[in-house]
N, C-alpha and C positions, 0 to 999 in steps of 0.2 A: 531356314533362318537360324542363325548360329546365336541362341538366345543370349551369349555376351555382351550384345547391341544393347538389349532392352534392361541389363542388369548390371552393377555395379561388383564385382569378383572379387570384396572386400572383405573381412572387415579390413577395414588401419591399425597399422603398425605404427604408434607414433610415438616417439623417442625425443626425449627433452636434456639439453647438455647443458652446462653452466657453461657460461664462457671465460675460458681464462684473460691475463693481462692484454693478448695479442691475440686477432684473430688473421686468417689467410684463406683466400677463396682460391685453389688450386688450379680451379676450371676456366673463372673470370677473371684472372686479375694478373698483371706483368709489373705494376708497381707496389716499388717497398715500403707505400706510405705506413708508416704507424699510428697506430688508434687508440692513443693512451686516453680518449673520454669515451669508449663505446661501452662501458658498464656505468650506466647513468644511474641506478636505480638508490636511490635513499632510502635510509628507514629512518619513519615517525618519531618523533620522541615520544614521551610515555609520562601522562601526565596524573596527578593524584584529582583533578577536576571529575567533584560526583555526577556532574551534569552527562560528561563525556562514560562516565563509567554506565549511568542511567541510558544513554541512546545504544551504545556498544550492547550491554544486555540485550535490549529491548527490539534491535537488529537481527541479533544473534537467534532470542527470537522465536521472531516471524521466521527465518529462513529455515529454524526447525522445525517449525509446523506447516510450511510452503511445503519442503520436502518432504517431512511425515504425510501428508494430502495426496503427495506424488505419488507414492509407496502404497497407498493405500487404495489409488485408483488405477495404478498400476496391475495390481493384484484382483482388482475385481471380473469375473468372468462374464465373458459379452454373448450374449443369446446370437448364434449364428445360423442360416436356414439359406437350402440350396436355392437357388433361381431353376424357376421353370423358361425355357428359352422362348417360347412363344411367348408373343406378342410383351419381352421383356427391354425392347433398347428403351432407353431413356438418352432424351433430346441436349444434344451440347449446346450450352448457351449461346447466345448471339451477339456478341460484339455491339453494345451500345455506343462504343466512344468512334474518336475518328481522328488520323494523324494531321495535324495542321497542313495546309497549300502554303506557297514559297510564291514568291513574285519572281527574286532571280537569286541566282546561283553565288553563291561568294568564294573570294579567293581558299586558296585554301592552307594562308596564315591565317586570314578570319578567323575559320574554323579552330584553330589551333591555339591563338589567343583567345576565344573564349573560356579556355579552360586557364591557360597560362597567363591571365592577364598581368595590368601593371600590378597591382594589391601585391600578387605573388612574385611576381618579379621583386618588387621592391622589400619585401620580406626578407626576402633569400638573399639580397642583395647586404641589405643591413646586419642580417644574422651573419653572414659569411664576415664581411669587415669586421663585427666584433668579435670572430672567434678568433680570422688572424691578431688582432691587439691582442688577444687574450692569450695566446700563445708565446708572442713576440713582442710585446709591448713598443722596442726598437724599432719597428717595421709597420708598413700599412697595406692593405693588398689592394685597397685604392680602385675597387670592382665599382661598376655602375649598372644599370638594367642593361645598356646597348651593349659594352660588352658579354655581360651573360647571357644572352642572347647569341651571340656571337659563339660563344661557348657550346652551348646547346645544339646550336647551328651545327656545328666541326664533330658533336657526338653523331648527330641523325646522321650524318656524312659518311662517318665510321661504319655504320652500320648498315651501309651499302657499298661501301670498300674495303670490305672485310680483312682486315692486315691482323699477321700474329702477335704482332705488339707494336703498341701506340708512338713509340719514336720511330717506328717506320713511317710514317708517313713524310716525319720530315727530312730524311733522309732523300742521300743523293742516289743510290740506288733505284728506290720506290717510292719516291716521292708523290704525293698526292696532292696536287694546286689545290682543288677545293678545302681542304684541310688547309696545307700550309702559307696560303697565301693569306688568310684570315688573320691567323697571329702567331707569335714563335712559340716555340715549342717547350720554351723554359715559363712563358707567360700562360701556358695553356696547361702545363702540370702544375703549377701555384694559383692556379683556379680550383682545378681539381683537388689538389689537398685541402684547400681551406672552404669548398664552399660547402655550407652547414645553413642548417632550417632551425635551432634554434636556441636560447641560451644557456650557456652548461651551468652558470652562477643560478640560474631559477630553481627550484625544487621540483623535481619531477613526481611527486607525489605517487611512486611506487607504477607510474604507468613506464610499461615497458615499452611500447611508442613515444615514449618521448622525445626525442631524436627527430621524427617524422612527424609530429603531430600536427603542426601547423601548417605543411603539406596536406595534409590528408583534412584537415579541415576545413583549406581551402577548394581542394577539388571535389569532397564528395558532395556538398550543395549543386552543384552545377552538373555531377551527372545523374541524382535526383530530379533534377529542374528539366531534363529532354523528355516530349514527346514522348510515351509505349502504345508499344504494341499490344494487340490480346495476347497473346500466343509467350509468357517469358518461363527462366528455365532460375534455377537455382542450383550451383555448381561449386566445386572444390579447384583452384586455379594453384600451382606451384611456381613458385619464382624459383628458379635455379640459381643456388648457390652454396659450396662447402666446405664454407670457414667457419669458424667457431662461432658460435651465435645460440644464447638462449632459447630465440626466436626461430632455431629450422627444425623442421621435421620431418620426417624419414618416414614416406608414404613407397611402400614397393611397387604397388600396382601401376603406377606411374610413370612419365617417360621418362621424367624428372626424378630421381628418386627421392633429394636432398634438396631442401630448399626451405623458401616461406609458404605459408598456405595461406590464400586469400581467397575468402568464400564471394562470389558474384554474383548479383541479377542481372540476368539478361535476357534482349531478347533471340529470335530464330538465327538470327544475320550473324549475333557476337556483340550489339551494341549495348553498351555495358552501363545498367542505369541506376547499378549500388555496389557497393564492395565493404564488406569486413576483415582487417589483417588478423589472423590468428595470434593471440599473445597469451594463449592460455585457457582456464575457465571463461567459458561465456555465460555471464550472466543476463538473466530474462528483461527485455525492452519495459522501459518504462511503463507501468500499467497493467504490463501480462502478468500471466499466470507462468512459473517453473516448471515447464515441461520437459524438463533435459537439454544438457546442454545442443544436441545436434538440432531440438524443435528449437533453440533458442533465436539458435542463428535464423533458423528462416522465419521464423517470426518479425526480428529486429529487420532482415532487410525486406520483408512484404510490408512495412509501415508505408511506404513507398507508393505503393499499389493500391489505386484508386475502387470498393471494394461495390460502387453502383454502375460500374458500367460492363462487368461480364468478363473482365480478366481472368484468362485460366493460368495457373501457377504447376508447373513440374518439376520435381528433383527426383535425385535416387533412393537410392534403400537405405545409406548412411543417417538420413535427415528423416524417412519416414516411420510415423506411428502414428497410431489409432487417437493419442491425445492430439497432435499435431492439426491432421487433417478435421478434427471438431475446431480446434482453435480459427483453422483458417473458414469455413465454415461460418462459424457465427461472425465474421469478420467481411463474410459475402465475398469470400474467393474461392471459388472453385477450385479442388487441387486433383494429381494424379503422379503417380509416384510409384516403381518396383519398394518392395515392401519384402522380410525377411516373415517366414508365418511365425515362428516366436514373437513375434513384434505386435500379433494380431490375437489377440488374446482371446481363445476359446472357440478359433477357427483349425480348420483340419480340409486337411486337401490330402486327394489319393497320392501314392509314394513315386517316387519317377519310375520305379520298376514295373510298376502297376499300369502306369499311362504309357509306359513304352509298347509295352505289348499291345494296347489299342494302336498305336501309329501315331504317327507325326502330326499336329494340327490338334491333338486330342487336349480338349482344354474344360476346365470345371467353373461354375460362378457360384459365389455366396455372397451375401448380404445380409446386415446388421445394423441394427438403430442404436445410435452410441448417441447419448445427449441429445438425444432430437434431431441427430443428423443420420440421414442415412448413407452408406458407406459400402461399396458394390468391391468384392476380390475376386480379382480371377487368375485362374493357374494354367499356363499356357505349356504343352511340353512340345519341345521341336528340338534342337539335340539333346536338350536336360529341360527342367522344369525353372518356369520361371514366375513368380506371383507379382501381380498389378495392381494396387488400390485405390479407389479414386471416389470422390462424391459427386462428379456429375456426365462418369462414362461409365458403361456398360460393353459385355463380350458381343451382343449384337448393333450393327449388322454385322454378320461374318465374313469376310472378303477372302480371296485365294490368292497368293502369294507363291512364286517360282521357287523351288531348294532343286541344286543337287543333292540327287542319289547315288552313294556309291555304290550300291550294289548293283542296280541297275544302269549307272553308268549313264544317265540320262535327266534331264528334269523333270521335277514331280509338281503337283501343284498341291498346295498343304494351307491348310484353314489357318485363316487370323483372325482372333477377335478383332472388334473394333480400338478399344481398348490399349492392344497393343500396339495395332498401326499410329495412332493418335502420339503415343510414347515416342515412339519412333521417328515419327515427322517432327515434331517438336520437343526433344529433349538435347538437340543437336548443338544449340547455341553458343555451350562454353566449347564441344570442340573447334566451332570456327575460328573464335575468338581466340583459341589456342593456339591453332595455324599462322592466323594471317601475325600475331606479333612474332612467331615463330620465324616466318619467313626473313624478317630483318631484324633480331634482335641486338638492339645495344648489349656489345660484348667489351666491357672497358674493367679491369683490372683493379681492386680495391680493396684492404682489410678492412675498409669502413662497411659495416652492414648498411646502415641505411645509403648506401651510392647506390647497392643495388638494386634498393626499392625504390630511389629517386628516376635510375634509369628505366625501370620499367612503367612505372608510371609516363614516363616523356614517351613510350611506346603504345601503352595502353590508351594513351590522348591522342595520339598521333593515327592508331586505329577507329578508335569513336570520331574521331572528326572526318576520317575517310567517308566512314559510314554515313554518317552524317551527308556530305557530301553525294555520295552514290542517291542516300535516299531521295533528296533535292531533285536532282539531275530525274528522278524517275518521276518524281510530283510533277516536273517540267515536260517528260517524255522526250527527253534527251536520248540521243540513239547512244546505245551503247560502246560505239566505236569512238564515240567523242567523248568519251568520258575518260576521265585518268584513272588509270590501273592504282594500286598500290604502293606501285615503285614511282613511277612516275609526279602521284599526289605527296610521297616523304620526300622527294628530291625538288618539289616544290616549294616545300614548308622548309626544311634547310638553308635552300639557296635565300629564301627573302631573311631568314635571322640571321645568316652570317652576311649578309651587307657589305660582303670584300669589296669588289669593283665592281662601281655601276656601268652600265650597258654605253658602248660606244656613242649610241645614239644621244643618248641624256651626257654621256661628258665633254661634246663637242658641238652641243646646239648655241653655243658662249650665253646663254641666258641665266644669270641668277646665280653663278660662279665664284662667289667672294671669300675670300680669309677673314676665320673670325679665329681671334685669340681663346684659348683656353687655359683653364689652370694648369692642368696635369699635361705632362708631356706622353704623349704615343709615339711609338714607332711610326716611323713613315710607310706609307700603303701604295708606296708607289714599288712596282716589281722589282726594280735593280737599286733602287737604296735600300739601306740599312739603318738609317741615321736617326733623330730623335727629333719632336718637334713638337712646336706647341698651338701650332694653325691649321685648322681644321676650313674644310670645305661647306659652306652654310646651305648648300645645297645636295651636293652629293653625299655629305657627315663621314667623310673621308680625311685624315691625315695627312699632311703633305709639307714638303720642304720648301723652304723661300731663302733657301742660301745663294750666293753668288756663282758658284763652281757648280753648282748643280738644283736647276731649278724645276724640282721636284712638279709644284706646283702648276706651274706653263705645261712643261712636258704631257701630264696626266690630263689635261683638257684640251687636248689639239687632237 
């Protein structure tokens, strides 16, 4: 076993830029839109109020005797004592809870509007109109929820017709109907430049999301609110992008090197049930204790996590320490997590040189009563040495496991704790979840920083409501083969938001067919005009012409 699996090859390299007037994504981005609001961040005024001067102290603090506490518990040395291997496994808990039964299956915009409903639509809707006034004061961009939608539609689209730049599509060339039939191509880049999630006039009160906030507000309720599993993983997720931005950092170990870092709960599948955007210091969840910033994070997104029914919680070495795992603990979540032995204070495991010479399989256990919790490490060598720490697994039973041999040229069969196997089956989560957005990622062109976390988020939903889906179909025991792949379920969600042309069937049944006046004028949606018009179909919500010379309208229902 190539102990890279079970360990994180870290630490991070993480590098913080100021971003100047202009930023440029090299990798993602074909347009020259400019981002003269992407440094949103204010500073306070500074007020002689003894009141304000009295809580700033008295803040300031707590935070220095929080972290003196840390430091000092840090430094305290932990009574550590080998494990005898007889009769030492200790029993993994048992899943008290149970994922909800489904009556039936739903579309799968359903799925997808659950996340995107109207609220956010019309958010993004409103914010976007007043940044175009805010721009342009002469001009209105006169968006509504059906067209952003529409909008959205033509991205998902993109990223199953993968073009090197975004006016190919409407190009005569390589033209792509699903794309260009929806709206033009000057109507679909002044969507893109102006749509914006929130007011540049408000005060951002030094949050560096601010930009995104009302986005991320929106959605991470609702992927708090699904179903879990026992089984979830806690993970470091990179948005790929690299243009100038405060907000990227520069992890090498990574496929991605550059990008945003957005820490995930999830569970075995990739279904994703919290997320935190990296924007700096993390400070500790309401009510906890300062355990450093990496226990921070998993602390803040285990709030989540229901702490009576036997959920087991995994991350890597980044996130794990001996303060951590008591936190979660008294908290009645089992954790388990690769661990650095500096991390493990006043523990000591034989050197790889040492264990190499025993062979392959050769693994040691300790255990420690930290706070009342007891706390099981074990050091596993198989091409190097790797240490495991957990509060409710153990090295037994030992299981055998296939490696090639190179010297022998053959496979060997080499011991695994239990311990490791457990890491190993379940710490997989965020790479799925890395794949399957991988597979079709919105790749759309932007010096705005947040386009790129808006499109990955339309991906990252777009993934969960799969899953979502899949899981349904299997509560049902739906055969497999009936079920929609990946491709299949995004080219589904697409087609119902971009709303081009409804199905032959529904445009010629003559039922329900009527022109209704609108205010605002649309382009006509019939294939061979171009013309402009202000009569819309009350049934199909289609645009259409009622001129003499060319009667758009007739034509398009026959």
């Amino acid at each position: 076993m190539n102990a890279s699996v079970v360990c994180g090859k870290r630490p991070h390299v993480i590098q913080t830029r100021v971003p100047p007037e202009e930023s440029e994504d090299s990798c993602l981005s074909d347009s020259g839109d400019s981002d003269d609001d992407c440094n949103e961040g204010s500073s306070s005024e500074i007020t002689d109020n003894s009141s304000d001067e009295d809580s700033t102290t008295s803040a300031s603090a707590a935070r220095r005797k929080s972290a003196a506490a840390t430091t000092n518990r840090r430094k305290q040395k932990v009574a550590w004592k080998t494990v005898k291997q007889e009769n030492s496994a200790k029993d993994v808990p048992v899943w008290q809870g149970a994922l909800p039964d489904f009556d039936a299956i739903s579309l799968p915009i359903d799925y997808f509007r659950d996340f995107f409903d109207a609220d956010l639509l019309h958010t993004i809707v409103e914010q976007s109109n007043l940044y175009c006034a805010q721009e342009n004061p002469t001009r209105a961009l006169k968006l509504d929820p059906n067209e952003l939608e529409q909008f959205i539609g033509t991205v998902v689209y993109m990223s199953v017709f993968h073009l090197p730049r975004s006016r190919t599509y409407w190009s005569s060339e390589c033209r792509v109907s699903q794309v260009a039939d929806i709206m033009s191509r000057d109507r679909w880049e002044e969507i893109k430049h102006f749509i914006h999630f929130c007011d540049n006039a408000a005060p951002s009160s030094g949050d560096k999301l601010f930009k995104v906030r009302s986005l991320i507000d929106s959605l991470l309720p609702k992927f708090q609110a699904l179903p879990q599993d026992q089984m979830l993983s806690i993970v470091e997720q990179m948005v790929p992008f690299k243009g100038r931005s405060s907000l990227k950092q520069y992890i090498p170990k990574k496929p991605y090197k550059w990008g945003y870092k957005i820490f995930v709960l999830c569970d075995t599948k990739g279904l994703v049930h919290s997320f935190d955007i990296f924007s700096g210091k993390t400070d500790p969840a309401p009510g906890q204790a300062d355990i450093g910033e990496s226990g921070n994070v998993v602390l803040k997104l285990a709030q989540v996590i229901h702490g009576t029914v036997n959920q087991l919680l995994y991350f890597d070495e980044w996130f794990s320490s001996l303060d951590l795992f008591v936190a979660l603990a008294n908290k009645g979540i089992p954790a388990l997590g690769t661990v650095r032995e500096n991390c493990l204070r006043g523990c000591t495991f034989s050197a790889d040189a040492e264990m190499k010479k025993k062979g392959r399989g050769t693994f040691e256990e300790q255990e420690a009563v930290v706070d009342g919790v007891e706390v099981r490490a074990v050091k596993w060598f198989d091409n190097r040495g790797v240490i495991v720490a957990s509060t409710f697994a153990s090295a037994q039973p030992v299981s055998s496991v296939e490696r090639w041999d190179k010297r022998l040229k053959q496979n060997v069969s080499v011991e695994c704790p239990s311990i490791i196997g457990l890491h190993n089956k379940f710490m997989g989560g965020a790479d799925a979840l890395d794949a399957l957005i991988a597979q079709y990622r919105i790749h759309i062109r932007s010096k705005k920083y947040y386009h790129r976390l808006f499109f990955h988020f339309v991906d990252m939903v777009i993934v969960n409501s799969w899953l979502l889906y899949r899981r349904d179909c299997e509560s049902l025991c739906v055969p497999r083969k009936l079920q929609k792949d990946l491709l299949a379920f995004r080219i589904s969600v697409a087609r119902a938001l971009s709303k081009a042309i409804p199905t032959q069937e529904v445009r010629s049944d003559a039922v329900g067919h009527w022109p209704v006046v609108e205010r605002e004028r649309q382009r006509c949606k019939h294939p061979k005009c171009k013309g402009q018009t202000v009569f819309k179909c009350s049934k199909c919500n289609v645009h259409l012409c009622l001129n003499k010379n060319h009667n758009c309208f007739r034509e398009f229902h026959e």
